[in-house]
C-alpha positions as CSV (number, residue, x, y, z in Angstrom):
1,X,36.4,13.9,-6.6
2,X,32.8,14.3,-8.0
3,X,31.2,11.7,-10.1
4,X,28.8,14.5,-11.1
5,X,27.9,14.2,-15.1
6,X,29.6,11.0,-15.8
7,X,27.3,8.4,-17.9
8,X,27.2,4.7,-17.3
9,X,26.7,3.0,-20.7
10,X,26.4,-0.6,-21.8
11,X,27.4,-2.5,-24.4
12,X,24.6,-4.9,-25.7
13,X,24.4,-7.9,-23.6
14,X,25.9,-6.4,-20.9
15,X,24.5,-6.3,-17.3
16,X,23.7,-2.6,-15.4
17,X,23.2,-2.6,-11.8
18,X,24.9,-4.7,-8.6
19,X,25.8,-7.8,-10.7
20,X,27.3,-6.2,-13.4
21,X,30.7,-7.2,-12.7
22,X,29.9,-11.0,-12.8
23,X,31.4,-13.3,-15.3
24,X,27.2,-14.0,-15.3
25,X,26.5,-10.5,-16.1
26,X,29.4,-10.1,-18.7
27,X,28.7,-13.1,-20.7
28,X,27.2,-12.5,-23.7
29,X,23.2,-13.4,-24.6
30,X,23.1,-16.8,-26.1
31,X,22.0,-17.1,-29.3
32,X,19.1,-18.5,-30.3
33,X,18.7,-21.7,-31.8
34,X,16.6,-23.0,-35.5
35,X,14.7,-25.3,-33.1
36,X,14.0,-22.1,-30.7
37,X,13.2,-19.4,-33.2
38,X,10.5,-22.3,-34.5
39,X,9.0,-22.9,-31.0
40,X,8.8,-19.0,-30.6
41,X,7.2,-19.0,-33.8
42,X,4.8,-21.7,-33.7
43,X,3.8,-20.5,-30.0
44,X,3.1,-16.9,-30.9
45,X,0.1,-18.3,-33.5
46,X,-0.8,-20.8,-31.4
47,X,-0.4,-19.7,-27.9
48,X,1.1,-23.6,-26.9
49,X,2.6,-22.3,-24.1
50,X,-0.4,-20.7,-22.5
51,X,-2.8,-23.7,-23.2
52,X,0.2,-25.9,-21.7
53,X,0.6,-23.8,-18.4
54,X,-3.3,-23.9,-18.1
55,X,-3.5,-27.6,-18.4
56,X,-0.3,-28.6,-15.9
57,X,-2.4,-26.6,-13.1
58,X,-5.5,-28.4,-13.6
59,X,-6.9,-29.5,-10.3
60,X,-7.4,-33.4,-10.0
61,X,-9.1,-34.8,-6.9
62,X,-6.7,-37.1,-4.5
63,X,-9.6,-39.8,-3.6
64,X,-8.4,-42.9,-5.4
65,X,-11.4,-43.8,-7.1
66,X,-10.9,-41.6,-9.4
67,X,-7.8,-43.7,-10.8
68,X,-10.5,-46.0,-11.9
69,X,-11.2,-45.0,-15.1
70,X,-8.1,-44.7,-15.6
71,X,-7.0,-48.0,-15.4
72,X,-9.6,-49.1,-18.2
73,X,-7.8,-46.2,-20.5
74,X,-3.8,-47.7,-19.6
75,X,-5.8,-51.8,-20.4
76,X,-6.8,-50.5,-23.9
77,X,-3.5,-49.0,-24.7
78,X,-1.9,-52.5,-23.6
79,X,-5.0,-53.9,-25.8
80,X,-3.7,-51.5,-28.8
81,X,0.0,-52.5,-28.5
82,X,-0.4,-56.3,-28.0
83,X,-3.2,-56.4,-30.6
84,X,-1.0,-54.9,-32.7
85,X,1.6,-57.7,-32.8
86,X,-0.5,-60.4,-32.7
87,X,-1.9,-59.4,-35.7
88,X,1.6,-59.8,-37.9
89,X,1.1,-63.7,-37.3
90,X,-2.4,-64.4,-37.1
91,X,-4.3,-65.5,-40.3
92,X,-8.6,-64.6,-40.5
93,X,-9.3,-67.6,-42.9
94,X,-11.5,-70.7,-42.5
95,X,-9.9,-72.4,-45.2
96,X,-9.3,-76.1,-43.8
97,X,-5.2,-77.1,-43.6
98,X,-3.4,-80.0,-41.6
99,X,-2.0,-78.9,-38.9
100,X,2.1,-80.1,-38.4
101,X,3.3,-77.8,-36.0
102,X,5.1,-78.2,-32.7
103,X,1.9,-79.0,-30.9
104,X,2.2,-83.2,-30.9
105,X,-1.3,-83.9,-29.8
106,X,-3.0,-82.3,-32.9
107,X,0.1,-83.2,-35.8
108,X,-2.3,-84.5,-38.6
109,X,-5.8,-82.8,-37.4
110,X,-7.7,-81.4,-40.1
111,X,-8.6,-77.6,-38.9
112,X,-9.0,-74.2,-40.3
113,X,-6.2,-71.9,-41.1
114,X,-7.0,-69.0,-38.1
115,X,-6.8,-71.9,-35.9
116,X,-3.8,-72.9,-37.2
117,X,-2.0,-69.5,-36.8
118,X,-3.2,-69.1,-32.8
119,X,-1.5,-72.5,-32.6
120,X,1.9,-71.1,-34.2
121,X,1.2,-68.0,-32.8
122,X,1.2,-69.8,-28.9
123,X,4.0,-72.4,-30.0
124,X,6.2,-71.1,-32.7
125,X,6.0,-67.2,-32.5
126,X,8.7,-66.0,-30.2
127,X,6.8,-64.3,-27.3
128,X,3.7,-65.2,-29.0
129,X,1.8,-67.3,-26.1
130,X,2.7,-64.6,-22.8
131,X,1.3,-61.7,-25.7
132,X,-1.7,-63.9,-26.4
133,X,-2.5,-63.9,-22.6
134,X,-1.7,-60.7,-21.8
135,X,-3.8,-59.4,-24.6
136,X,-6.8,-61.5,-23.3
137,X,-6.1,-60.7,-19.6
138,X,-5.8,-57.2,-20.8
139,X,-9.8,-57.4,-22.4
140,X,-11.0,-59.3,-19.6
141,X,-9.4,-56.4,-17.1
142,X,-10.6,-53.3,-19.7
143,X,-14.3,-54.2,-19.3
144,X,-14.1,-55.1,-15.3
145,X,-12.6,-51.6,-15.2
146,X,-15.3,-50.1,-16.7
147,X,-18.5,-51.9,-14.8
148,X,-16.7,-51.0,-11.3
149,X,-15.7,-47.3,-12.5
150,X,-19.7,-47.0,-13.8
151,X,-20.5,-48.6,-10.5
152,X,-18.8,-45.6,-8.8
153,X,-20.3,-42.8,-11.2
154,X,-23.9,-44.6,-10.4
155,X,-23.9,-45.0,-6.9
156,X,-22.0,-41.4,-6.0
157,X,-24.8,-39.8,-8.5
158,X,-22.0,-38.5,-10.9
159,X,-24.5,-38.7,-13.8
160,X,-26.2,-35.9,-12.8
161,X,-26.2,-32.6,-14.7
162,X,-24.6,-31.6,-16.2
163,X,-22.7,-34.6,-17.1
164,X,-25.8,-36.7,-18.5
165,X,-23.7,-36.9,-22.0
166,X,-20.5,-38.5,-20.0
167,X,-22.8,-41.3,-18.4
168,X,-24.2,-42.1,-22.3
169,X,-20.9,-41.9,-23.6
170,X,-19.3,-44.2,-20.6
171,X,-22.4,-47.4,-21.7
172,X,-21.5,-47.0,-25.4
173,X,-18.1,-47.3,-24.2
174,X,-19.3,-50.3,-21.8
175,X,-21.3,-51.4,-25.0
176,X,-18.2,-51.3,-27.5
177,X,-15.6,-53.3,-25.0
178,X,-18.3,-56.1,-24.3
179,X,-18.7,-56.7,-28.4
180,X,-15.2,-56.3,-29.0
181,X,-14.3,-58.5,-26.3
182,X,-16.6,-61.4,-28.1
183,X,-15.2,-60.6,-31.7
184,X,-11.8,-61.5,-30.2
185,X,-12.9,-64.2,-28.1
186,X,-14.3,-65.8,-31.5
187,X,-11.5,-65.3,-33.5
188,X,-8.9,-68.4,-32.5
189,X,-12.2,-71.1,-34.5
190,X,-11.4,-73.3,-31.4
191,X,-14.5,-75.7,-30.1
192,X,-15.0,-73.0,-27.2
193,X,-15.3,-69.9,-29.9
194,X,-17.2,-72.4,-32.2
195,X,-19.7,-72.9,-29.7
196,X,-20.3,-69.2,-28.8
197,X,-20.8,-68.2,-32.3
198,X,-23.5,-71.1,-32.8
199,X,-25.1,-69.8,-29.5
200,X,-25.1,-66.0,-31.0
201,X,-26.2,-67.6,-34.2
202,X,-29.6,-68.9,-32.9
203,X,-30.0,-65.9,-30.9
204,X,-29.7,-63.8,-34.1
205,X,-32.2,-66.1,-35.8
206,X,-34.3,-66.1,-32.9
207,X,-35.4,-61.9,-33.7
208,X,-38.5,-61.5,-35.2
209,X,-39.4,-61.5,-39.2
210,X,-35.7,-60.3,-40.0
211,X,-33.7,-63.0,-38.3
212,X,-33.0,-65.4,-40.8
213,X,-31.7,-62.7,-43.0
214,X,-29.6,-60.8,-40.6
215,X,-27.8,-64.0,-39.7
216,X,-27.6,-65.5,-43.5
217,X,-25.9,-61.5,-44.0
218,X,-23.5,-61.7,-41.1
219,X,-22.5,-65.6,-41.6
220,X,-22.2,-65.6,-44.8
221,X,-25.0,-68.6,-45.1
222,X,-25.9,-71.0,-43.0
223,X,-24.0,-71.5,-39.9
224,X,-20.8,-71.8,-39.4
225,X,-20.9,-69.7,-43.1
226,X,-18.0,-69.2,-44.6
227,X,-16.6,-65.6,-43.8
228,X,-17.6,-65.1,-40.0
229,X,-14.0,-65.3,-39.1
230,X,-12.9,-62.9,-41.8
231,X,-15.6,-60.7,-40.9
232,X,-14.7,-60.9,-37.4
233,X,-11.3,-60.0,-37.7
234,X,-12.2,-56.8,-39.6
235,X,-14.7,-55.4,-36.9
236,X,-12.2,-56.8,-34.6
237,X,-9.1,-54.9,-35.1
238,X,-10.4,-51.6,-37.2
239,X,-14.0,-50.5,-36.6
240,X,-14.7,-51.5,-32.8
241,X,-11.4,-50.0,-32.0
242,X,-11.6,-46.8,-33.7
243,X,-15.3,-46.2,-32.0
244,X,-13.5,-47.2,-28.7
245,X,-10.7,-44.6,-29.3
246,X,-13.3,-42.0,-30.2
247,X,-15.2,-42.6,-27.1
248,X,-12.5,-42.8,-24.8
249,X,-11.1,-39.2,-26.1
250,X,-14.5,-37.6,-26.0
251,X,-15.0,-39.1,-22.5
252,X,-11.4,-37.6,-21.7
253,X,-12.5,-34.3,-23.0
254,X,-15.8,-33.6,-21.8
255,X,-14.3,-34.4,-18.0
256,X,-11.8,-31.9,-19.1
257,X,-14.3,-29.3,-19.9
258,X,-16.5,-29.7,-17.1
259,X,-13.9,-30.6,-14.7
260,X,-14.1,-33.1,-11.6
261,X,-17.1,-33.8,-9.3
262,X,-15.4,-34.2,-6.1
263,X,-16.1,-35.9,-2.5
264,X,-18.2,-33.3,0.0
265,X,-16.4,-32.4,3.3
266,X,-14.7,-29.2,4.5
267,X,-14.2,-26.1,2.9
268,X,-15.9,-27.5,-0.5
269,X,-18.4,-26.3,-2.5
270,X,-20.2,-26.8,-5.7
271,X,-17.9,-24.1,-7.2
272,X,-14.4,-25.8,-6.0
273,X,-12.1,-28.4,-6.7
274,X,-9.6,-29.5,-4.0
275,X,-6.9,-32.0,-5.3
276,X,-3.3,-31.9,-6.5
277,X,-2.1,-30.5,-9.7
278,X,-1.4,-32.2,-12.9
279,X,1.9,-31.7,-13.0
280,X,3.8,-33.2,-11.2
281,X,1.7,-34.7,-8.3
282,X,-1.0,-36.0,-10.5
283,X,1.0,-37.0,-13.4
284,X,3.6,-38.7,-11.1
285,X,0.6,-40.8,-9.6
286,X,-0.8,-41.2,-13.0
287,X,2.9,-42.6,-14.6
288,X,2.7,-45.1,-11.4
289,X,-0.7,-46.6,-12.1
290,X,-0.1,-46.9,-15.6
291,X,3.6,-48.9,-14.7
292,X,1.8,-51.1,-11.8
293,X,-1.4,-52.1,-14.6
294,X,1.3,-52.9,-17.2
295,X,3.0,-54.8,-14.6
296,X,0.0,-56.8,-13.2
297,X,-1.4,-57.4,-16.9
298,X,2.1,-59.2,-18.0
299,X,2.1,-61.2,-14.1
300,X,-0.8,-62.7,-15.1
301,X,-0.2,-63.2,-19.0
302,X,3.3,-65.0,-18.1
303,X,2.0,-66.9,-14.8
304,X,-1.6,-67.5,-15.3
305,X,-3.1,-69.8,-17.9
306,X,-6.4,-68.4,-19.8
307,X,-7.9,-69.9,-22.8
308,X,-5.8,-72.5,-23.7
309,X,-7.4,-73.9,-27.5
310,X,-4.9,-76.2,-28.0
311,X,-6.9,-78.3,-24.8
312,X,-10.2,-77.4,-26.7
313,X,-9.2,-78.7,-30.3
314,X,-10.5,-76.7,-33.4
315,X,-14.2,-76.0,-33.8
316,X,-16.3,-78.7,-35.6
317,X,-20.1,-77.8,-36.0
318,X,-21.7,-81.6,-35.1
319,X,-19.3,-81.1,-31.5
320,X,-19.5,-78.9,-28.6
321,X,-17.0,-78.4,-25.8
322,X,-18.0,-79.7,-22.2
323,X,-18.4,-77.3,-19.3
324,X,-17.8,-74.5,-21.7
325,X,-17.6,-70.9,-20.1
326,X,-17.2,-67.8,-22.2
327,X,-15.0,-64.7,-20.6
328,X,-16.9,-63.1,-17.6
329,X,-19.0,-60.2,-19.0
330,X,-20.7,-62.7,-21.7
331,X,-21.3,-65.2,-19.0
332,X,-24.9,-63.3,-17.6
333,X,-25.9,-63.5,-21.1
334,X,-25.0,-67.3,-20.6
335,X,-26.6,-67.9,-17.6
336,X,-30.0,-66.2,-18.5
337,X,-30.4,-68.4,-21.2
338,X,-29.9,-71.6,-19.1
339,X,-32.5,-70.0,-16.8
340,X,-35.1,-68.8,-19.3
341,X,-38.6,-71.1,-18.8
342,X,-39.3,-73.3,-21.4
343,X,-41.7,-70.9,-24.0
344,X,-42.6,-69.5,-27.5
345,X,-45.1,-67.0,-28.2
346,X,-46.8,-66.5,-32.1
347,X,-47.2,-62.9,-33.0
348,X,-48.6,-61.8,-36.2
349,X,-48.3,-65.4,-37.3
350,X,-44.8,-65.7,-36.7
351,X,-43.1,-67.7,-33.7
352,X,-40.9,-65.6,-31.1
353,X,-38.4,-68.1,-30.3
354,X,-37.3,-68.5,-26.8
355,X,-33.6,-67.1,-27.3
356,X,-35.0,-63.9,-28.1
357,X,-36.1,-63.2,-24.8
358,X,-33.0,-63.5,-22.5
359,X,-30.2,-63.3,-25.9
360,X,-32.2,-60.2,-26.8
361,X,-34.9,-58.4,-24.9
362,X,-32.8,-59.0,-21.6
363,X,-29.7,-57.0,-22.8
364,X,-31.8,-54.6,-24.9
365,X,-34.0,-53.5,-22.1
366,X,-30.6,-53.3,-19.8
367,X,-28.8,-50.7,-21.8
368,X,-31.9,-48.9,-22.5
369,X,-32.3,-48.4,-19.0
370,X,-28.8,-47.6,-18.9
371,X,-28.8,-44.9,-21.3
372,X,-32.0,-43.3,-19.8
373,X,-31.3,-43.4,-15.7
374,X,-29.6,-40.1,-15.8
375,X,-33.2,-38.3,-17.0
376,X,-35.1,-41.0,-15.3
377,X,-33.9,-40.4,-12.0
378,X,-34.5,-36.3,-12.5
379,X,-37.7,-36.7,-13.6
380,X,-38.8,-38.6,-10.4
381,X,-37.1,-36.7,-7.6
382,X,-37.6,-33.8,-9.9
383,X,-34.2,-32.6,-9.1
384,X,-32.9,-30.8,-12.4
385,X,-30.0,-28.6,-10.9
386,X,-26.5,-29.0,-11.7
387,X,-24.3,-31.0,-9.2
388,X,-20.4,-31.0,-8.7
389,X,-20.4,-32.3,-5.4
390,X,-21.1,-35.9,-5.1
391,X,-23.8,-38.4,-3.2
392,X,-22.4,-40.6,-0.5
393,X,-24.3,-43.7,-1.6
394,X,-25.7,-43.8,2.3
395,X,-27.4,-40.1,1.9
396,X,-29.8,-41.7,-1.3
397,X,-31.3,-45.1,-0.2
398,X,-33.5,-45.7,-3.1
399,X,-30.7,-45.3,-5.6
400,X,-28.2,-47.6,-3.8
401,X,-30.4,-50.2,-3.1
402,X,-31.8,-50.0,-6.9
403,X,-28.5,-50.6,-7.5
404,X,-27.6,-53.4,-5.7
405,X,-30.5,-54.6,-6.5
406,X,-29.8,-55.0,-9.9
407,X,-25.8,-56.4,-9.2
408,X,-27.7,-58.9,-7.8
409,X,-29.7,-60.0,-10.1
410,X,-27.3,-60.3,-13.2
411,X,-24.7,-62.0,-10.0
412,X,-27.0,-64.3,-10.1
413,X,-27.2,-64.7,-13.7
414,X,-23.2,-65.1,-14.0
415,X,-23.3,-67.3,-11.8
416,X,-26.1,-69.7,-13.2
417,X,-24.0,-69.3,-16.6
418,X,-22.1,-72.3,-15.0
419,X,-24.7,-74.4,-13.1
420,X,-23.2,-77.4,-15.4
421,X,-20.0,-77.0,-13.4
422,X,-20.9,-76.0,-10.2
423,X,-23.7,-79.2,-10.2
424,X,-20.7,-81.8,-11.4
425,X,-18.8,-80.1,-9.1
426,X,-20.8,-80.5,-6.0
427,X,-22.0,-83.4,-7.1
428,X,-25.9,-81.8,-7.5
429,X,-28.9,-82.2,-10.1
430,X,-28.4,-79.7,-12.9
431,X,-32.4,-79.1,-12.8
432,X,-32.3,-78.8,-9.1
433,X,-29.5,-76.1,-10.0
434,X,-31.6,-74.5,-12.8
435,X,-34.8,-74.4,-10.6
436,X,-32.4,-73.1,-7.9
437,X,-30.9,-69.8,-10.0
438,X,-34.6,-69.2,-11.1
439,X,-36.1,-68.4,-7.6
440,X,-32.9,-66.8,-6.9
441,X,-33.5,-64.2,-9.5
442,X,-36.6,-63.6,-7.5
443,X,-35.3,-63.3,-4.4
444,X,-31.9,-62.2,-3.9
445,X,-32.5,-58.5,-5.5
446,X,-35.2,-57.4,-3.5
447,X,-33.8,-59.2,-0.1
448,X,-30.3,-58.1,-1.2
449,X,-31.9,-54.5,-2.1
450,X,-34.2,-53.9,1.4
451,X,-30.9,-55.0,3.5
452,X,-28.9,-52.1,1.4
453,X,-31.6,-49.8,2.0
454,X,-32.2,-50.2,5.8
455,X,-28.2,-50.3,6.0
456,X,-28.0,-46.4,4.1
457,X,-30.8,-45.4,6.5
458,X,-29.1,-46.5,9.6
459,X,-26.0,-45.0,8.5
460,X,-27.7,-41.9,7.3
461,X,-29.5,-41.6,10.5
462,X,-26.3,-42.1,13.2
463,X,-24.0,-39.5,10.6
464,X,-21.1,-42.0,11.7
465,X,-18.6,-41.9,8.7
466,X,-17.4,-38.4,7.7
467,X,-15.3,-38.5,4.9
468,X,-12.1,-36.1,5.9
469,X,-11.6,-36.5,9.8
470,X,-12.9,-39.0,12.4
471,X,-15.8,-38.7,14.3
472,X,-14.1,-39.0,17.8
473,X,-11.8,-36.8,19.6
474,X,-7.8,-37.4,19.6
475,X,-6.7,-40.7,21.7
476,X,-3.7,-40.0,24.0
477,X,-1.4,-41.8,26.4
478,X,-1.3,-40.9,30.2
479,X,1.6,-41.3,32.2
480,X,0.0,-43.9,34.2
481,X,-0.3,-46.2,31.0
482,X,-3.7,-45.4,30.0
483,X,-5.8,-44.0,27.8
484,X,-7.8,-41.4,27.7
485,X,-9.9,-39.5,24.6
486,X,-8.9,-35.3,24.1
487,X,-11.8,-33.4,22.7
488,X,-12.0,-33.2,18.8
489,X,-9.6,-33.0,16.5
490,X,-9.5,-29.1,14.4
491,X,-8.5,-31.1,11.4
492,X,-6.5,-33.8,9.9
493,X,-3.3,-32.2,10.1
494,X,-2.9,-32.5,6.6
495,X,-1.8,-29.8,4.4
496,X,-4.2,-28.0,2.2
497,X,-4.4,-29.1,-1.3
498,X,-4.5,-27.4,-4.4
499,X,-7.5,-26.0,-5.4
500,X,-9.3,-25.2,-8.5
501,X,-12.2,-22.3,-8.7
502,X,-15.2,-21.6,-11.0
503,X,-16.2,-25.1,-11.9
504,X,-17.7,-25.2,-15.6
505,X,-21.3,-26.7,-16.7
């Protein structure tokens, strides 16, 4: 019988064609939700769903240095959040209370009313003490985070063009954690704060012709004033922290503009990027690091002790604390005005006082030349081309012994930040100690510098530490026991990542 002139037709919804007699193909279309119909909606003006395809297949390199600055961004979120609770409890006043908390040793002791609330805060406030030290672990970690991922932009030479704005953007950052770090660190009015803030204090005073009235302006009047701590608390938790979150997002999108610089080695080029994708390799590493920071941060809040005040006592301006030590990326400041040689200099009639120079000068002239290395260093190997590959710090002697260099030199100023201790501690002469760092700051750069040099050159010259596959050929067994080397290997037998063309800037 001939089928010839029939018509299949179907009904709307239905299926035409090999699966049409499935319960699949016979179930009706589902129909669309409110919450749908707006997503279809809001994508068609905005195009969300092409922006969000684009971004899950950006191209993120695998080398885990990269994760660096990354674990600075996941410390300022735990920054953010514990911040945030400590600041229900804690009280920005200098106005002068008895203190009859849980704390025995201090019951009766006369002491302002901030220093009161860090006591409640560490004995009273449920969870209070572990989110103290987290919070300050969390600082401590934020800004060591940042040196060591600048550390890796300098001495790879990923500050080249066309990311010169990145590298300015990444020392403001560096600049904005360090000064909110000491805004914090003065808040509790303990006798270790106290101390800081008078040693900041002469150091503002000490700046030429407008000293006096800068530090009269910020104190309030004469030291200790009577709003620092208010003051503080403001720049503390609003204005420092909004510049930071600014920074950090356009840090984040200028690298997301101009995409990643990336290790050299096989098959790349200045136009490529070879990594995994955002989503989900990337993301699932990125989720991981962010967990394991969190994790570390509230190890060391709940195990380790740091800047216990109720051992230091509240702040009183005829005392100071013995064997203080301010947090680590103040304590080169510290030590380079223990070092500084005994001098003045008169200038227009007026005296330069000696805290100007190191409290001053020192970090002035050390974030200038910060901010101008990227141009600095193209204006002297006159190299002005744009750069997506990076340096292996071997292949450019100069810069990486500049740069270790200059490590050593503010090393050497940490560590003379606490010739006090190390002198009691090894039973020394604190002049012989301060005589000691001072030749040391002569020295140790430029020996520590030539050894880093001759090292790259050496290294550079015998090519002896390729970055994807080894320099030897494959080591194999033989069936007498030995062993015996097999040529060279074609590759590393990994598979080949992602990768990303057409790199921007």
């Amino acid at each position: 019988m001939s089928d010839a002139g029939n018509e299949s037709v179907a009904e709307p919804g239905a299926a035409i064609g090999p699966d049409a007699g499935s319960p699949a193909a016979t179930r009706p279309a589902r129909r669309q939700s409110w919450i749908d119909r707006l997503a279809q909606w809001g994508d068609d003006r905005l195009g969300i769903s092409r922006f969000t395809q684009t971004a899950l297949d950006k191209i993120f390199p695998d080398h885990w240095s990269f994760m660096l600055g990354e674990v600075a961004l996941y410390c300022f979120v735990v920054l953010v959040l514990t911040g945030s609770y400590l600041t229900f409890f804690f009280s920005p006043s200098e106005s002068n209370v008895v203190y009859h908390g849980s704390y025995r040793p201090l019951q009766g002791v006369q002491m302002s009313d901030a220093y009161r609330s860090v006591m409640d805060i560490s004995f009273k406030v449920r969870a209070g003490l572990v989110m103290r030290q987290i919070h300050h672990w969390a600082a401590v970690v934020f800004v060591a985070a940042i040196v060591v991922h600048m550390c890796r932009i300098f001495f790879t030479g990923a500050f080249r063009r066309p990311r010169e704005l990145n590298w300015i953007i990444g020392v403001t950052l560096l600049l904005l954690a360090i000064g909110n770090g000491f805004t914090g660190y003065s808040l509790p009015d303990d006798l270790l704060s106290g101390t800081g803030l008078r040693i900041a204090y002469s150091v503002v005073l000490s700046i030429p012709f407008v000293g006096s009235w800068f530090g009269f302006l910020f104190f309030g009047g004469r030291f200790p004033g009577t709003a620092i701590i208010q003051r503080l608390f403001v720049i503390h938790v609003l204005f420092v922290p909004a510049l930071i979150a600014i920074t950090l997002s356009a840090h984040l999108a200028v690298v997301w503009h101009q995409k990643h610089t990336d290790f050299p080695g096989p098959g790349k080029t200045e136009d490529t990027i070879h990594g995994s994708r955002l989503w989900p390799q990337y993301a699932a590493k990125s989720i991981g690091l962010f967990c394991f920071v969190i994790a570390v941060l509230a190890a060391l809040g709940g195990l380790a002790q740091i800047n216990p005040i109720w051992l230091y006592g509240p702040y009183r301006p005829a005392a100071a604390s013995a064997a203080s030590q301010p947090d680590w990326y103040v304590g080169w400041l510290e030590g380079a005005l223990r070092v500084m040689p005994n001098f003045e200099i008169r200038l227009f009639h007026h005296t330069i006082a000696n805290p100007f120079f190191p409290g001053v000068l020192l970090p002035g002239i050390t974030f200038l030349l910060l901010y101008a290395w990227p141009f600095l260093e193209q204006r002297f190997t006159r190299d002005r081309a744009g750069h997506n590959l990076l340096d292996r710090p071997r292949d450019r002697p100069m810069r990486t012994a500049f740069g270790v260099a200059t490590l050593s030199f503010y090393l050497v100023l940490f560590l003379a930040g606490g010739d006090d201790v190390l002198a009691s501690t090894f039973g020394l002469s604190l002049q012989a100690m301060i005589h000691t760092f001072q030749a040391s700051l002569l020295i140790v750069p430029v020996v520590n510098g030539y050894v880093a040099w001759r090292v790259c050159k050496e290294l550079s010259r015998q090519r002896a530490h390729p970055i994807q596959r080894p320099v030897a050929g494959v080591v194999t067994r033989t069936v007498t026991g030995g062993y015996e080397v097999v040529g060279e290997p074609e590759g590393d037998g990994r598979t080949e990542p992602a990768l990303e063309t057409g790199s921007e800037g």
